[in-house]
N, C-alpha and C positions, 0 to 999 in steps of 0.2 A: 504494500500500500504506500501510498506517496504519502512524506512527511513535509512541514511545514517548514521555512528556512531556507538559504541561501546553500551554496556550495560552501561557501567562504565569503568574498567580498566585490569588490565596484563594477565596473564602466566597459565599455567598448564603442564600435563605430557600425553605420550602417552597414546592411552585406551587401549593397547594391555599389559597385564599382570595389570589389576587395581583389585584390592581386593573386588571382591564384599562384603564380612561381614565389610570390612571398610567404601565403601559408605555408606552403607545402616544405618551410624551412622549418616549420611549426611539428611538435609530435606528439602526441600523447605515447603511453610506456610503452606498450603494444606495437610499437610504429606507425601508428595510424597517424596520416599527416592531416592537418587543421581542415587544409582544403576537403579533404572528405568527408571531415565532419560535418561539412558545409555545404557538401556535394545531399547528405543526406535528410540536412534538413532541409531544402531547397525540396527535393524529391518529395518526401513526407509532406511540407505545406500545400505543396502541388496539387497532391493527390486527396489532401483536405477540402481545400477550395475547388475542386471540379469536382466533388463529393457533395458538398451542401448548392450548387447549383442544382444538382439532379434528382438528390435523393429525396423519398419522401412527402417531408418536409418542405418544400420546394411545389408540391401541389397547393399548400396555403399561400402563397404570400408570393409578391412581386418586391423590384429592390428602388430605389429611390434617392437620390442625393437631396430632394426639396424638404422641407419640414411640415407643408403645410398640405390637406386635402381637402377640397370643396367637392360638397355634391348635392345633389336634386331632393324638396323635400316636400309634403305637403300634396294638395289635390289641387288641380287648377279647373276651372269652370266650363272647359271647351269649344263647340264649335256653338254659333250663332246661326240662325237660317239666314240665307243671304236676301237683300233686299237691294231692289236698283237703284235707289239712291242713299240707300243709308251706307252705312260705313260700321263694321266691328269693332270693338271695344276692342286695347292694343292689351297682351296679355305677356308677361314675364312667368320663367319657372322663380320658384322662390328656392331659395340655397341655403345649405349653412356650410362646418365646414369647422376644423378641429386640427391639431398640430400632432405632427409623429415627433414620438422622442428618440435620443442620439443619446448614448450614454459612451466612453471608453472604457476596456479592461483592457489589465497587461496580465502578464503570467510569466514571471521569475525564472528560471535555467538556474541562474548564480552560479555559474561555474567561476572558480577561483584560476590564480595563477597557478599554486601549488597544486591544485586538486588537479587542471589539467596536464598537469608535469608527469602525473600519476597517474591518468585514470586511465582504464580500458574500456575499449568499444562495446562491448557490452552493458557495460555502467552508463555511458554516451547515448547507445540506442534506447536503453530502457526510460532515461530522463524522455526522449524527444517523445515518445512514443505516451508516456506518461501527457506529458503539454498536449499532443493534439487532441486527447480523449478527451481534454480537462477545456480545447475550446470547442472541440463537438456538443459535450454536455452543455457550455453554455450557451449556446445556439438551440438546443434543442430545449431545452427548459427555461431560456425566456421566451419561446413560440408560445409550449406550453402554460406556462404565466400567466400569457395576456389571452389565452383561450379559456380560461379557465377565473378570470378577475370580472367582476362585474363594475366595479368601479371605475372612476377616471385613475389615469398617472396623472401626476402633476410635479410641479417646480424645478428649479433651477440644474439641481440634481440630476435628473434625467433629461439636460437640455430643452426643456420647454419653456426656459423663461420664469418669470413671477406671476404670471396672471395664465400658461398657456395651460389647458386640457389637452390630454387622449383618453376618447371614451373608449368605450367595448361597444359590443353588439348592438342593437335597442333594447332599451330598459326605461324604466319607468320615468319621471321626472324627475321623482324623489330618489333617485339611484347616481344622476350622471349632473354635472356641472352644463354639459354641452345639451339641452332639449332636442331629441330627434322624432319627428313627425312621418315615419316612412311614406315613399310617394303611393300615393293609389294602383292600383293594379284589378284591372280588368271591373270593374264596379267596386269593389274593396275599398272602402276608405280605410287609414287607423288614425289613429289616437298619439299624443305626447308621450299615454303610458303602456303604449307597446313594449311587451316581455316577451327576450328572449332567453334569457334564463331562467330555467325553469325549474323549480324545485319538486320533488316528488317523495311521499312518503312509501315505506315500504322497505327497503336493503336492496333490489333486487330491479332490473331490466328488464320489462315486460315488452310484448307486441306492440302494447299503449304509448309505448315511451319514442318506439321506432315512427309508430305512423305518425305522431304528434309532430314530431321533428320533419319528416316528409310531408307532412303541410304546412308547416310553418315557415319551410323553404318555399315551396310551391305558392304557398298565398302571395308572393314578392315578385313572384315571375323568372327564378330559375326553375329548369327543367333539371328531371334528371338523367345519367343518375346520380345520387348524391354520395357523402363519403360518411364515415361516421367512427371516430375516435373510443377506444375504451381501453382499461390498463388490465394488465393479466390476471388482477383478482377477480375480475368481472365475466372472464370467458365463459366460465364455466355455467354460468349462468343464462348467457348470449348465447351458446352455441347448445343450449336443450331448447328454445321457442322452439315454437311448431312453423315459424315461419322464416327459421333458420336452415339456408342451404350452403355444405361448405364447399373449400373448391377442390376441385381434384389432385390429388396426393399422389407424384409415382410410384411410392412406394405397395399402394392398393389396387386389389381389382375389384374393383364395384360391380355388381350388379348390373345386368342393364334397366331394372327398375328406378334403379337410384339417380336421382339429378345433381349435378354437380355446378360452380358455379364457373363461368368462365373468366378464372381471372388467375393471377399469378398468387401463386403457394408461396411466395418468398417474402411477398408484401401485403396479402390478405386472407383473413381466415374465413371468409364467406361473405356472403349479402345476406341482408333480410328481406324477404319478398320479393329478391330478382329486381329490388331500386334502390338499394343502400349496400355497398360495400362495405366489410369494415373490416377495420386494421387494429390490429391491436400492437399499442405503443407501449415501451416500460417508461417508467415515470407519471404516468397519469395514475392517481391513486385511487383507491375503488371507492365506487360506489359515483363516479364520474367520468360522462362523455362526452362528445362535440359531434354532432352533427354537421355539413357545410357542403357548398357549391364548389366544388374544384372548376377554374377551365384550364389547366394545364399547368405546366412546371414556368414561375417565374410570370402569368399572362399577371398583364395589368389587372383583368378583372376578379381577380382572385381574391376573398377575404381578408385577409392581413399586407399592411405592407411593410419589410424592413428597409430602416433609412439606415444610410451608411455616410461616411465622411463627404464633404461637398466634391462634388470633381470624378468621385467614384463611380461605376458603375454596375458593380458586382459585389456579392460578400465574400469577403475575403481576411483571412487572417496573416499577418506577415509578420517577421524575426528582424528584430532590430537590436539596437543596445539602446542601454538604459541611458533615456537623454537626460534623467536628474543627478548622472554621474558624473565625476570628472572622468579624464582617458584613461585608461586602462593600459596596460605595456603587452596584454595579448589581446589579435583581431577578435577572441570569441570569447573574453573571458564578460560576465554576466551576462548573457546571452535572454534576452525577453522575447515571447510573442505577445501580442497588440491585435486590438479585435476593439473596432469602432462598431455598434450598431445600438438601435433601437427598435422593438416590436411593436405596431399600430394598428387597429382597425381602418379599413379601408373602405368595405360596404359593409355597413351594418346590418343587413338584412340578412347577410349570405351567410351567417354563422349563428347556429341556437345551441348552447352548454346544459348539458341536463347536471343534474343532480339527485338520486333517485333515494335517498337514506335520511332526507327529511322534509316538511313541507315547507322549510324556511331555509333561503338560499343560503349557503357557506360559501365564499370561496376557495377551491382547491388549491393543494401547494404540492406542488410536481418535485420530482425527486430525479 
Protein backbone atom coordinates (compact mmCIF):
# COMPACT_ATOMS: atom_id res chain seq x y z
CA UNK A 1 0.00 0.00 0.00
CA UNK A 2 1.39 3.45 -0.69
CA UNK A 3 2.60 5.57 2.40
CA UNK A 4 2.27 9.17 2.95
CA UNK A 5 5.74 11.37 2.53
CA UNK A 6 8.35 12.23 0.23
CA UNK A 7 11.21 10.14 -0.81
CA UNK A 8 13.50 12.47 0.89
CA UNK A 9 13.43 16.17 -0.31
CA UNK A 10 13.11 19.22 -3.11
CA UNK A 11 12.89 20.42 -6.74
CA UNK A 12 13.43 19.77 -10.34
CA UNK A 13 12.73 21.07 -13.96
CA UNK A 14 10.20 20.52 -16.45
CA UNK A 15 10.43 17.11 -18.75
CA UNK A 16 9.59 18.97 -21.79
CA UNK A 17 12.96 19.82 -23.46
CA UNK A 18 15.30 17.52 -20.88
CA UNK A 19 18.59 16.39 -22.64
CA UNK A 20 18.36 12.94 -23.19
CA UNK A 21 22.53 12.27 -23.72
CA UNK A 22 22.42 14.34 -20.29
CA UNK A 23 20.20 11.97 -18.37
CA UNK A 24 21.51 9.13 -19.50
CA UNK A 25 24.81 10.22 -17.58
CA UNK A 26 22.38 9.90 -14.60
CA UNK A 27 21.84 6.14 -12.98
CA UNK A 28 20.19 4.71 -10.52
CA UNK A 29 22.01 1.34 -8.74
CA UNK A 30 20.72 -1.15 -11.03
CA UNK A 31 22.17 0.86 -14.04
CA UNK A 32 19.15 2.15 -15.07
CA UNK A 33 19.92 5.51 -16.67
CA UNK A 34 17.55 8.77 -15.78
CA UNK A 35 16.60 8.96 -19.37
CA UNK A 36 14.49 5.68 -18.91
CA UNK A 37 13.11 6.53 -16.16
CA UNK A 38 11.66 9.15 -18.17
CA UNK A 39 11.27 7.20 -21.16
CA UNK A 40 8.60 5.25 -18.62
CA UNK A 41 6.85 7.61 -17.35
CA UNK A 42 6.38 9.51 -20.43
CA UNK A 43 4.84 5.82 -21.75
CA UNK A 44 2.67 5.34 -18.45
CA UNK A 45 1.11 9.14 -18.77
CA UNK A 46 0.46 8.38 -22.26
CA UNK A 47 -1.37 5.59 -21.99
CA UNK A 48 -3.31 7.23 -18.98
CA UNK A 49 -4.48 10.12 -20.94
CA UNK A 50 -5.68 8.13 -24.03
CA UNK A 51 -7.26 5.95 -21.39
CA UNK A 52 -9.73 8.53 -19.79
CA UNK A 53 -10.58 9.86 -23.30
CA UNK A 54 -12.10 6.48 -24.18
CA UNK A 55 -12.89 4.71 -21.20
CA UNK A 56 -16.18 4.47 -19.79
CA UNK A 57 -16.31 7.20 -18.05
CA UNK A 58 -15.97 9.38 -21.17
CA UNK A 59 -19.68 8.22 -22.11
CA UNK A 60 -20.75 11.17 -19.35
CA UNK A 61 -19.00 14.01 -19.95
CA UNK A 62 -17.49 16.28 -22.73
CA UNK A 63 -14.13 18.42 -21.86
CA UNK A 64 -14.09 22.35 -21.94
CA UNK A 65 -11.51 25.19 -21.22
CA UNK A 66 -14.78 27.82 -20.67
CA UNK A 67 -16.05 28.17 -17.07
CA UNK A 68 -19.36 29.18 -17.92
CA UNK A 69 -22.75 27.11 -19.46
CA UNK A 70 -25.87 28.61 -20.73
CA UNK A 71 -28.97 26.97 -21.60
CA UNK A 72 -32.79 26.96 -22.78
CA UNK A 73 -35.39 27.06 -19.81
CA UNK A 74 -38.90 27.41 -19.39
CA UNK A 75 -42.20 27.16 -21.94
CA UNK A 76 -42.57 29.72 -24.52
CA UNK A 77 -46.05 30.42 -25.97
CA UNK A 78 -45.67 29.58 -29.60
CA UNK A 79 -47.13 29.92 -32.87
CA UNK A 80 -49.90 32.67 -33.45
CA UNK A 81 -52.40 32.09 -36.56
CA UNK A 82 -51.38 34.38 -39.14
CA UNK A 83 -53.36 37.28 -40.13
CA UNK A 84 -52.76 39.73 -43.37
CA UNK A 85 -52.08 42.58 -41.62
CA UNK A 86 -51.29 41.84 -38.23
CA UNK A 87 -47.88 41.05 -37.29
CA UNK A 88 -46.69 38.23 -34.34
CA UNK A 89 -45.62 39.18 -31.19
CA UNK A 90 -41.55 38.80 -31.30
CA UNK A 91 -40.63 35.88 -28.90
CA UNK A 92 -37.00 35.15 -27.16
CA UNK A 93 -36.04 31.48 -25.58
CA UNK A 94 -35.46 32.43 -21.87
CA UNK A 95 -31.99 31.01 -20.59
CA UNK A 96 -30.03 30.70 -17.58
CA UNK A 97 -26.83 29.23 -17.01
CA UNK A 98 -24.33 28.23 -14.01
CA UNK A 99 -20.24 28.00 -13.85
CA UNK A 100 -18.16 24.76 -14.16
CA UNK A 101 -15.58 24.44 -11.49
CA UNK A 102 -11.55 24.09 -12.15
CA UNK A 103 -9.90 22.98 -9.02
CA UNK A 104 -5.72 21.66 -9.28
CA UNK A 105 -4.16 18.50 -7.79
CA UNK A 106 -0.58 17.49 -7.78
CA UNK A 107 0.64 14.14 -6.45
CA UNK A 108 4.35 13.80 -4.99
CA UNK A 109 7.02 11.05 -6.54
CA UNK A 110 9.62 12.86 -3.87
CA UNK A 111 12.36 11.16 -5.04
CA UNK A 112 15.46 12.29 -3.32
CA UNK A 113 19.08 12.78 -4.56
CA UNK A 114 20.24 9.93 -2.20
CA UNK A 115 17.40 7.60 -2.70
CA UNK A 116 17.91 7.82 -6.58
CA UNK A 117 21.61 7.14 -6.02
CA UNK A 118 20.12 3.92 -4.70
CA UNK A 119 17.05 2.84 -6.00
CA UNK A 120 16.07 0.16 -8.29
CA UNK A 121 13.68 -0.12 -11.16
CA UNK A 122 11.53 -1.99 -9.49
CA UNK A 123 11.20 0.51 -6.58
CA UNK A 124 10.97 3.39 -9.65
CA UNK A 125 8.06 1.26 -11.47
CA UNK A 126 6.05 0.55 -8.44
CA UNK A 127 6.03 4.45 -7.23
CA UNK A 128 4.88 5.41 -11.12
CA UNK A 129 2.57 2.95 -11.34
CA UNK A 130 1.20 3.71 -7.78
CA UNK A 131 0.66 7.83 -9.05
CA UNK A 132 -1.25 6.81 -12.03
CA UNK A 133 -3.83 4.73 -10.09
CA UNK A 134 -3.85 7.55 -7.49
CA UNK A 135 -4.97 10.01 -10.61
CA UNK A 136 -7.20 7.42 -12.23
CA UNK A 137 -9.16 7.31 -8.87
CA UNK A 138 -9.30 10.88 -8.96
CA UNK A 139 -10.87 11.36 -12.10
CA UNK A 140 -13.12 8.69 -11.41
CA UNK A 141 -14.42 9.75 -8.20
CA UNK A 142 -14.84 13.23 -8.79
CA UNK A 143 -17.30 12.07 -11.81
CA UNK A 144 -18.74 10.16 -9.24
CA UNK A 145 -19.19 13.06 -6.75
CA UNK A 146 -20.85 15.31 -8.66
CA UNK A 147 -23.23 12.27 -9.88
CA UNK A 148 -24.13 11.52 -6.93
CA UNK A 149 -24.29 15.41 -4.84
CA UNK A 150 -27.53 17.05 -5.03
CA UNK A 151 -26.28 20.33 -4.03
CA UNK A 152 -24.41 23.25 -5.62
CA UNK A 153 -20.37 23.49 -5.58
CA UNK A 154 -19.42 26.80 -4.64
CA UNK A 155 -16.40 29.39 -3.84
CA UNK A 156 -13.29 30.22 -4.58
CA UNK A 157 -11.86 26.84 -3.60
CA UNK A 158 -13.18 25.19 -6.47
CA UNK A 159 -12.51 28.02 -8.90
CA UNK A 160 -15.87 29.49 -9.06
CA UNK A 161 -15.38 32.66 -7.72
CA UNK A 162 -17.26 34.37 -4.43
CA UNK A 163 -20.73 34.43 -5.70
CA UNK A 164 -20.26 31.41 -8.71
CA UNK A 165 -22.80 28.05 -8.56
CA UNK A 166 -22.42 24.48 -10.14
CA UNK A 167 -25.64 22.87 -9.65
CA UNK A 168 -26.57 19.08 -10.20
CA UNK A 169 -29.25 17.73 -12.05
CA UNK A 170 -32.95 19.51 -11.52
CA UNK A 171 -33.83 19.64 -8.14
CA UNK A 172 -36.11 21.57 -6.23
CA UNK A 173 -35.71 25.27 -5.52
CA UNK A 174 -35.10 24.70 -2.06
CA UNK A 175 -32.03 22.29 -3.13
CA UNK A 176 -29.90 24.54 -5.66
CA UNK A 177 -28.77 28.38 -5.50
CA UNK A 178 -29.18 28.31 -9.49
CA UNK A 179 -33.56 27.83 -10.12
CA UNK A 180 -33.83 25.46 -13.08
CA UNK A 181 -37.35 25.48 -14.94
CA UNK A 182 -36.68 22.55 -17.60
CA UNK A 183 -37.84 23.57 -21.18
CA UNK A 184 -41.29 21.96 -22.05
CA UNK A 185 -41.23 18.85 -24.16
CA UNK A 186 -43.85 17.78 -26.34
CA UNK A 187 -47.07 19.22 -24.15
CA UNK A 188 -45.18 18.71 -20.69
CA UNK A 189 -44.74 21.63 -18.89
CA UNK A 190 -42.42 21.53 -15.30
CA UNK A 191 -42.06 23.37 -12.50
CA UNK A 192 -38.92 25.21 -10.49
CA UNK A 193 -39.34 22.19 -8.40
CA UNK A 194 -38.50 19.56 -10.64
CA UNK A 195 -36.63 16.31 -8.95
CA UNK A 196 -34.22 14.44 -10.02
CA UNK A 197 -33.10 12.89 -7.21
CA UNK A 198 -34.95 10.66 -6.16
CA UNK A 199 -35.10 9.04 -2.86
CA UNK A 200 -36.74 5.76 -2.35
CA UNK A 201 -37.43 3.71 0.76
CA UNK A 202 -36.97 0.03 0.88
CA UNK A 203 -32.71 -1.22 0.66
CA UNK A 204 -33.32 -2.71 -2.56
CA UNK A 205 -33.70 -1.83 -6.70
CA UNK A 206 -36.97 -2.74 -7.94
CA UNK A 207 -38.51 -2.78 -11.80
CA UNK A 208 -40.01 0.62 -10.16
CA UNK A 209 -36.92 2.38 -9.67
CA UNK A 210 -35.66 1.33 -13.48
CA UNK A 211 -38.84 2.50 -15.27
CA UNK A 212 -39.16 5.69 -13.17
CA UNK A 213 -35.76 6.63 -14.29
CA UNK A 214 -36.72 5.63 -18.13
CA UNK A 215 -39.38 8.20 -17.94
CA UNK A 216 -37.81 10.65 -16.35
CA UNK A 217 -35.36 10.74 -19.07
CA UNK A 218 -37.83 10.22 -21.61
CA UNK A 219 -40.24 13.06 -20.36
CA UNK A 220 -37.03 15.68 -21.42
CA UNK A 221 -36.84 14.37 -24.88
CA UNK A 222 -33.90 11.87 -24.92
CA UNK A 223 -34.41 8.76 -26.52
CA UNK A 224 -33.20 5.62 -25.76
CA UNK A 225 -31.31 3.76 -24.95
CA UNK A 226 -30.27 4.83 -21.71
CA UNK A 227 -27.22 3.86 -19.27
CA UNK A 228 -27.61 3.34 -15.69
CA UNK A 229 -24.89 3.21 -12.92
CA UNK A 230 -24.85 0.86 -9.68
CA UNK A 231 -21.95 -0.35 -7.34
CA UNK A 232 -21.37 -4.04 -6.80
CA UNK A 233 -23.36 -4.33 -3.60
CA UNK A 234 -26.24 -3.80 -5.49
CA UNK A 235 -25.88 -6.44 -8.25
CA UNK A 236 -27.08 -8.93 -6.67
CA UNK A 237 -30.19 -7.40 -6.33
CA UNK A 238 -30.29 -5.86 -10.08
CA UNK A 239 -29.52 -8.99 -11.67
CA UNK A 240 -32.66 -11.24 -9.91
CA UNK A 241 -35.64 -8.50 -11.52
CA UNK A 242 -37.67 -10.35 -13.77
CA UNK A 243 -36.86 -7.77 -16.04
CA UNK A 244 -33.25 -8.26 -15.95
CA UNK A 245 -31.49 -9.72 -19.17
CA UNK A 246 -27.66 -10.30 -18.93
CA UNK A 247 -25.26 -10.31 -21.65
CA UNK A 248 -23.66 -13.11 -23.05
CA UNK A 249 -20.78 -14.67 -21.25
CA UNK A 250 -18.07 -16.80 -23.42
CA UNK A 251 -17.51 -18.78 -21.15
CA UNK A 252 -21.53 -20.24 -21.37
CA UNK A 253 -23.69 -22.09 -23.51
CA UNK A 254 -27.05 -20.86 -23.19
CA UNK A 255 -29.90 -22.25 -24.05
CA UNK A 256 -31.54 -21.28 -27.18
CA UNK A 257 -34.44 -20.32 -24.99
CA UNK A 258 -32.42 -17.88 -23.06
CA UNK A 259 -32.13 -14.05 -24.31
CA UNK A 260 -29.07 -12.41 -23.91
CA UNK A 261 -28.38 -8.83 -24.12
CA UNK A 262 -26.38 -7.44 -26.98
CA UNK A 263 -23.77 -5.68 -25.50
CA UNK A 264 -20.15 -6.15 -24.27
CA UNK A 265 -19.35 -8.46 -21.18
CA UNK A 266 -16.35 -6.32 -20.38
CA UNK A 267 -18.29 -3.18 -19.67
CA UNK A 268 -21.87 -4.34 -18.99
CA UNK A 269 -23.69 -6.76 -16.91
CA UNK A 270 -27.03 -6.48 -18.62
CA UNK A 271 -30.15 -4.17 -19.51
CA UNK A 272 -33.33 -3.91 -17.85
CA UNK A 273 -36.11 -4.24 -20.27
CA UNK A 274 -33.81 -4.27 -23.53
CA UNK A 275 -33.73 0.07 -22.72
CA UNK A 276 -31.27 0.55 -19.90
CA UNK A 277 -27.88 -0.97 -19.89
CA UNK A 278 -26.15 -1.17 -16.86
CA UNK A 279 -22.71 -1.14 -15.60
CA UNK A 280 -21.61 -1.61 -12.72
CA UNK A 281 -18.86 0.69 -11.25
CA UNK A 282 -16.70 0.10 -7.96
CA UNK A 283 -16.88 3.11 -5.93
CA UNK A 284 -20.47 3.82 -6.13
CA UNK A 285 -21.79 2.79 -2.69
CA UNK A 286 -24.87 0.72 -2.33
CA UNK A 287 -27.92 1.29 -2.15
CA UNK A 288 -27.04 4.15 -5.14
CA UNK A 289 -27.60 4.62 -8.92
CA UNK A 290 -27.55 7.01 -11.91
CA UNK A 291 -29.57 6.69 -14.47
CA UNK A 292 -28.47 9.18 -17.84
CA UNK A 293 -28.51 9.98 -21.70
CA UNK A 294 -25.13 8.95 -23.07
CA UNK A 295 -24.54 10.25 -26.96
CA UNK A 296 -21.15 9.09 -27.16
CA UNK A 297 -17.52 9.35 -25.75
CA UNK A 298 -16.55 13.18 -25.15
CA UNK A 299 -20.01 14.45 -27.51
CA UNK A 300 -20.92 17.93 -26.32
CA UNK A 301 -24.22 16.64 -25.47
CA UNK A 302 -23.56 14.44 -22.80
CA UNK A 303 -24.57 15.16 -19.09
CA UNK A 304 -21.48 16.38 -17.21
CA UNK A 305 -18.92 18.56 -18.51
CA UNK A 306 -15.11 18.48 -17.27
CA UNK A 307 -13.31 21.97 -17.46
CA UNK A 308 -9.75 21.74 -17.70
CA UNK A 309 -6.96 24.58 -17.67
CA UNK A 310 -7.80 27.56 -20.24
CA UNK A 311 -5.94 26.61 -23.61
CA UNK A 312 -6.44 22.85 -23.00
CA UNK A 313 -8.22 20.62 -25.00
CA UNK A 314 -8.33 17.37 -23.53
CA UNK A 315 -7.98 15.71 -19.88
CA UNK A 316 -4.95 15.04 -19.27
CA UNK A 317 -2.40 14.44 -16.45
CA UNK A 318 1.24 15.60 -16.91
CA UNK A 319 4.90 15.16 -14.64
CA UNK A 320 6.45 18.15 -13.92
CA UNK A 321 8.65 19.35 -10.99
CA UNK A 322 7.64 20.99 -8.09
CA UNK A 323 7.60 24.65 -9.15
CA UNK A 324 7.28 25.70 -5.04
CA UNK A 325 10.90 24.23 -5.00
CA UNK A 326 14.18 25.69 -5.44
CA UNK A 327 16.59 23.52 -8.25
CA UNK A 328 17.25 20.51 -7.57
CA UNK A 329 21.07 19.14 -8.74
CA UNK A 330 19.05 15.81 -10.36
CA UNK A 331 16.60 16.33 -13.64
CA UNK A 332 14.18 13.88 -11.74
CA UNK A 333 14.62 14.35 -8.38
CA UNK A 334 10.84 15.29 -6.78
CA UNK A 335 9.23 14.30 -9.40
CA UNK A 336 5.16 15.47 -9.20
CA UNK A 337 2.10 14.63 -11.44
CA UNK A 338 -0.50 17.70 -11.83
CA UNK A 339 -4.02 17.10 -12.86
CA UNK A 340 -6.12 20.56 -13.56
CA UNK A 341 -9.85 19.60 -13.76
CA UNK A 342 -13.33 20.32 -12.48
CA UNK A 343 -16.68 18.12 -12.76
CA UNK A 344 -20.09 20.00 -13.81
CA UNK A 345 -23.40 19.42 -14.94
CA UNK A 346 -24.05 20.23 -18.29
CA UNK A 347 -27.85 19.38 -19.11
CA UNK A 348 -29.71 18.98 -16.24
CA UNK A 349 -32.29 16.96 -17.53
CA UNK A 350 -30.15 14.07 -18.91
CA UNK A 351 -29.16 12.70 -15.42
CA UNK A 352 -31.62 11.26 -12.42
CA UNK A 353 -29.57 9.62 -9.08
CA UNK A 354 -31.66 7.32 -7.26
CA UNK A 355 -31.23 6.48 -3.85
CA UNK A 356 -33.37 3.45 -2.89
CA UNK A 357 -32.58 2.83 1.26
CA UNK A 358 -34.54 5.88 2.35
CA UNK A 359 -37.38 8.36 1.51
CA UNK A 360 -35.17 11.33 2.27
CA UNK A 361 -32.23 12.11 -0.07
CA UNK A 362 -28.45 11.56 1.39
CA UNK A 363 -25.85 12.40 -0.63
CA UNK A 364 -23.55 9.47 -1.71
CA UNK A 365 -19.79 9.49 -1.08
CA UNK A 366 -17.94 7.34 -3.68
CA UNK A 367 -15.00 5.50 -2.71
Amino acid sequence: MATYGPRDTSTLALMTGWDAAELSKFQLQDGTTYAQVVARINAALAALNAELASNWMANLFSVTDQPDVEYRVGSSNGFEQFTEYGRADPKRAATEGHMLPLIPYDRMLGWTWNYLRKARLEQIDADIADAIKDARDKVRVSILTRLLKRGDDSGTLAGLGTSGYSPGFATTAASTSVDFTPPAFEGTAFASTHEHYVPIAGGVFTNAVFEDAYDELREHGHSGPFEFLIGPSDRSTVTALSKFTPVKNDLLQLGSTQDVALLNPAEYIGTWDGVIAIREVRGIPQYYGVGYKSYGRLSQRNPLAIRVGKGENSLRVTAMTDPRAGNGSIPIQNLMLFLELGVGVKDRTAGTPRYVNNSTWADGTPT
